[in-house]
N, CA, C and O of each residue as an XYZ file, in Angstrom:
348
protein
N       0.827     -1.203      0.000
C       0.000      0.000      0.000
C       0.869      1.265      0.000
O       0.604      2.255     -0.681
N       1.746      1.174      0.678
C       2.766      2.382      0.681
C       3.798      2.715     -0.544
O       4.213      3.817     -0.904
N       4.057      1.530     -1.024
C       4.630      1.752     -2.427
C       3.884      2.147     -3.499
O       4.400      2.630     -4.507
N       2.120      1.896     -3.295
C       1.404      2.520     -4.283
C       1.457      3.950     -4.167
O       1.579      4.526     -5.248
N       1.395      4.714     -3.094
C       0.962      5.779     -2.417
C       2.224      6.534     -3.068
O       2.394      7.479     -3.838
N       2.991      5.652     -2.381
C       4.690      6.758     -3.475
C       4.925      7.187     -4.565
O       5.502      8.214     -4.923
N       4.142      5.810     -5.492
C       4.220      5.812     -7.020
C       3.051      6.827     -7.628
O       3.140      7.313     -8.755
N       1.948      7.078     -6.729
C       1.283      8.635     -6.668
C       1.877      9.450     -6.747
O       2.105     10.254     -7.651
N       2.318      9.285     -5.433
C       3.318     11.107     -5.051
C       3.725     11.592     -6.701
O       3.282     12.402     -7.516
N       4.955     10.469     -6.639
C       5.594     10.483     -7.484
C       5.081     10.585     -9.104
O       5.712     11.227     -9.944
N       4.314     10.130     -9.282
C       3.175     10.490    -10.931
C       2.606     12.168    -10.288
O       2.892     13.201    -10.893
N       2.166     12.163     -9.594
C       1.641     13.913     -9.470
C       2.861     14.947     -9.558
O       2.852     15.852    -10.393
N       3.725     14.798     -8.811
C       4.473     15.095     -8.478
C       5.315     15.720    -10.192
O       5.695     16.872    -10.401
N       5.397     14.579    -11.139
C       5.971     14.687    -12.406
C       5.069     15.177    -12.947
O       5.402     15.803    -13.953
N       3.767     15.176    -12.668
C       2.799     15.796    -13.820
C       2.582     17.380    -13.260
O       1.872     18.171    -13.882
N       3.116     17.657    -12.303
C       2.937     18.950    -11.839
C       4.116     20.145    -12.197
O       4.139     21.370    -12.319
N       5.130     18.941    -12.291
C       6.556     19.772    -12.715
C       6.451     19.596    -14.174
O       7.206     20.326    -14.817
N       5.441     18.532    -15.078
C       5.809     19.089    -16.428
C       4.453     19.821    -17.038
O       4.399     20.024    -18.251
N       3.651     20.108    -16.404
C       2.795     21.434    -16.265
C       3.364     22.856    -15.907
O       3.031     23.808    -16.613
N       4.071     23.007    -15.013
C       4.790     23.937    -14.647
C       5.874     24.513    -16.100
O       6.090     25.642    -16.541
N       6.433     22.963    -16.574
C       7.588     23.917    -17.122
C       6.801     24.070    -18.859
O       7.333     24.699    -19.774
N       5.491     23.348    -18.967
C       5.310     23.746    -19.937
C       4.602     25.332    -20.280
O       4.685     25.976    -21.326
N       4.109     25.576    -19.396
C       3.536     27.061    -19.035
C       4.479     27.756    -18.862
O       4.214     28.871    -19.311
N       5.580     27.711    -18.398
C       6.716     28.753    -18.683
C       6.775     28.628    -20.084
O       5.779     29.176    -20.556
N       7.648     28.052    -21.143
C       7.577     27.781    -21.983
C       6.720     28.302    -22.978
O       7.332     28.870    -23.883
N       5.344     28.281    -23.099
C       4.695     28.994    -23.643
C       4.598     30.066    -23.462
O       4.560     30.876    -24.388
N       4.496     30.551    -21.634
C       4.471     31.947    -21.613
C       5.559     32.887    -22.178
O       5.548     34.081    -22.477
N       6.443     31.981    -22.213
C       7.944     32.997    -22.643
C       7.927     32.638    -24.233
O       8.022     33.558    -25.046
N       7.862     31.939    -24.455
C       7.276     31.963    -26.382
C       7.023     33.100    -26.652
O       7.725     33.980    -27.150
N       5.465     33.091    -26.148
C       4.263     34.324    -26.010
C       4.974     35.320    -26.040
O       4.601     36.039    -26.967
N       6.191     35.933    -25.261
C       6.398     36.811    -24.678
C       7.238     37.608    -25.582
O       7.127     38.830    -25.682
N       8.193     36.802    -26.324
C       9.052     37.028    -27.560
C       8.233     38.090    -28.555
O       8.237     39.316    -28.442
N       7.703     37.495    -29.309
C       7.057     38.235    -30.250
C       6.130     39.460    -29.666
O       5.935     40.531    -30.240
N       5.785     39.196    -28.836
C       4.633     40.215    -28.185
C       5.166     41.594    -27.968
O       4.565     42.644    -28.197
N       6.850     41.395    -27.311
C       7.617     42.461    -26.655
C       8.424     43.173    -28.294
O       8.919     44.255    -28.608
N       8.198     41.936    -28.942
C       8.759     42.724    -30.497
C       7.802     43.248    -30.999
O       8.046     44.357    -31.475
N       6.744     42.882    -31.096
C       5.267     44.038    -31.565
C       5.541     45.254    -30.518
O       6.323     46.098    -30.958
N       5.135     45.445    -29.472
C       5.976     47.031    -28.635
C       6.226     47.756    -28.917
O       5.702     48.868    -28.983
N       7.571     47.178    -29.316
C       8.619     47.369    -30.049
C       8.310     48.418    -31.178
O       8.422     49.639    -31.288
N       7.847     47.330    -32.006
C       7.835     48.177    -33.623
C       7.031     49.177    -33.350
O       7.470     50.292    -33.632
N       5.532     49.085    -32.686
C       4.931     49.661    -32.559
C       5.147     50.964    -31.756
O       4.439     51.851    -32.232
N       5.860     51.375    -30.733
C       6.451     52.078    -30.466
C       7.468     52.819    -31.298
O       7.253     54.001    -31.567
N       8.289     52.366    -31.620
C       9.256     52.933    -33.028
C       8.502     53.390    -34.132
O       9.026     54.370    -34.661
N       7.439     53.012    -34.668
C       6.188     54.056    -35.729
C       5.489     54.850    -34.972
O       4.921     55.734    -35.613
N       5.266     54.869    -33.511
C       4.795     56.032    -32.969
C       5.745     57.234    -32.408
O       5.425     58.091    -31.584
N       6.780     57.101    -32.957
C       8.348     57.934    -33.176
C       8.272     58.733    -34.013
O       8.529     59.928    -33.868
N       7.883     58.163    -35.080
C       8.175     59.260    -36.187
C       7.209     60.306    -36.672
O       6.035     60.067    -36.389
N       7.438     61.386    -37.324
C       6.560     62.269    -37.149
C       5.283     61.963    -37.649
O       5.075     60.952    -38.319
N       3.999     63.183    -37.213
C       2.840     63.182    -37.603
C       2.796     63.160    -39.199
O       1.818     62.824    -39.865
N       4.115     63.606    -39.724
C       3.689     64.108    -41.301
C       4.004     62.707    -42.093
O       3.495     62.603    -43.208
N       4.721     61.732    -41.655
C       5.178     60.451    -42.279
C       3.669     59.593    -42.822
O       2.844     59.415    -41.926
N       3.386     59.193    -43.906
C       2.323     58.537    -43.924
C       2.245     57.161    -43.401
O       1.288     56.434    -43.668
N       3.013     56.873    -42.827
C       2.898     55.303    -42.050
C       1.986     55.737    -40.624
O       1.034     55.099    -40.176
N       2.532     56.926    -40.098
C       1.657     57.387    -39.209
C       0.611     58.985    -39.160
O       0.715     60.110    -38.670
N      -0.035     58.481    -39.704
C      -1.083     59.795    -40.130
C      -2.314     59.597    -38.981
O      -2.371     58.481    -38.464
N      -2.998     60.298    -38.684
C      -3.827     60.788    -37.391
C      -4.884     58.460    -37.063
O      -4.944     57.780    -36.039
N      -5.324     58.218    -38.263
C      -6.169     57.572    -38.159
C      -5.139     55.621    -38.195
O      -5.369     54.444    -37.915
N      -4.293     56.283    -38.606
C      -3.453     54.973    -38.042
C      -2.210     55.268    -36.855
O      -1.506     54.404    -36.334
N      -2.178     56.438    -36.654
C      -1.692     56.843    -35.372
C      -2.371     56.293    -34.382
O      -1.712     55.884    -33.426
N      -3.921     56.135    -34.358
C      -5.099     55.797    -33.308
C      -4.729     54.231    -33.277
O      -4.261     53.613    -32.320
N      -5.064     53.718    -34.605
C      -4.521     52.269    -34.607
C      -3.710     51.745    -34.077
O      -3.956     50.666    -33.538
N      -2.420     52.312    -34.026
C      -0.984     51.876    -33.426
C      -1.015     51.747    -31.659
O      -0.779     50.824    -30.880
N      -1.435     53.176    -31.499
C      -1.591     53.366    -29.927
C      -2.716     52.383    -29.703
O      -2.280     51.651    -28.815
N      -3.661     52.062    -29.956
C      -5.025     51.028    -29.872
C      -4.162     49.655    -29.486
O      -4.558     48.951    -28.557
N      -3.071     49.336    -30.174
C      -2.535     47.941    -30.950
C      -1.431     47.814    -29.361
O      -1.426     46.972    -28.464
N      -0.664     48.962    -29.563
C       0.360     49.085    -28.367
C      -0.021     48.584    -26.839
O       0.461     47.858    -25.970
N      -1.119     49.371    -27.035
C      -2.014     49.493    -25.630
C      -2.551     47.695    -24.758
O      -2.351     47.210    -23.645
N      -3.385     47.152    -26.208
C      -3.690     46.181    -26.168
C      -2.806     44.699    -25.548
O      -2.986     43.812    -24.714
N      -1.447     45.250    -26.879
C      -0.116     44.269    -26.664
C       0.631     44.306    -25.269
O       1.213     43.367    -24.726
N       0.449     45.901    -24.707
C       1.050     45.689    -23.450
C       0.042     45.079    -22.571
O       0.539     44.165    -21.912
N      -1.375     45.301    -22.306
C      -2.317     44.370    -21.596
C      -1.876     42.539    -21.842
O      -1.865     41.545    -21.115
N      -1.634     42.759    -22.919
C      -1.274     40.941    -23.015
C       0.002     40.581    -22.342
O       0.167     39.459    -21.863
N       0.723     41.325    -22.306
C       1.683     41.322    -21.808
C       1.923     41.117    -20.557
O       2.586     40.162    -20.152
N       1.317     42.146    -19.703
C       0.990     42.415    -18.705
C       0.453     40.736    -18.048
O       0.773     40.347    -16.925
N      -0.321     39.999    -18.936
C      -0.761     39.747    -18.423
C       0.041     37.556    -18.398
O      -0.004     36.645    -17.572
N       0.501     37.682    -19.494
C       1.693     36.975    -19.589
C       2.770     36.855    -18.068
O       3.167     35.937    -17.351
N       2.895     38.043    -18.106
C       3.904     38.197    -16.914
C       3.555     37.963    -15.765
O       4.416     37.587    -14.971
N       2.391     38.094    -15.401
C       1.652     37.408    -14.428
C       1.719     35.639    -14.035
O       2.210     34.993    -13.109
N       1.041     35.340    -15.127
C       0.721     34.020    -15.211
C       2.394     33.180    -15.143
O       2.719     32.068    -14.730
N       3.183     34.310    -15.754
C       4.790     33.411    -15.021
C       4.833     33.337    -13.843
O       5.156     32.295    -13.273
N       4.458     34.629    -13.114
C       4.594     35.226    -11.854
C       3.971     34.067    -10.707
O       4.502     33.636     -9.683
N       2.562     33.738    -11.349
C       1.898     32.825    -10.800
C       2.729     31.476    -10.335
O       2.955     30.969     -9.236
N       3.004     31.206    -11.415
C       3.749     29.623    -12.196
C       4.858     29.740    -11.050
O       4.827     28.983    -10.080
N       5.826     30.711    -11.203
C       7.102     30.566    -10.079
C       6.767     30.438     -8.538
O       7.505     29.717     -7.866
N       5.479     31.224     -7.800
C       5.061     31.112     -6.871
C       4.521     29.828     -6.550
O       4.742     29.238     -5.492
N       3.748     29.375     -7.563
C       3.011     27.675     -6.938
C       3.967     26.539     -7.820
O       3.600     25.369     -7.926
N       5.092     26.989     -8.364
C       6.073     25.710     -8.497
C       7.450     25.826     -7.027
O       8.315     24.957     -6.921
């Protein structure tokens, strides 16, 4: 009975650590591209009003897009945050 009980532990135990590291993993995937959208997106909200890449109505767009990407972000960073606390 006690060797079953171990071979529990031990199956949870592995399924908890490869839950853990697969959620890092994705979250930091996630996190790559997301922080490079920012990025760009920030760098076209650089350049002037007169550039047509950023003209008033895709100026709105960009900041809309930025805004959004950092909420995801935001929220990415969390869910690591989470992950390191209950691993």
């Amino acid at each position: 009975h006690d060797h079953e009980n171990q071979l529990r532990a031990n199956v949870a135990e592995a399924a908890k650590e490869a839950r853990s590291k697969l959620i890092r993993v994705v979250m930091h995937d996630l996190r790559s591209p997301l922080l490079s959208t920012i990025n760009m997106m920030e760098l076209l909200l650089t350049l002037p009003e007169s550039t047509t890449l950023v003209q008033p109505v895709a100026r709105q767009a960009v900041e809309n897009s930025a805004h959004c990407a950092k909420l995801m972000e935001n929220i990415v960073s969390d869910m690591l945050d989470f992950e390191r606390i209950d691993s």
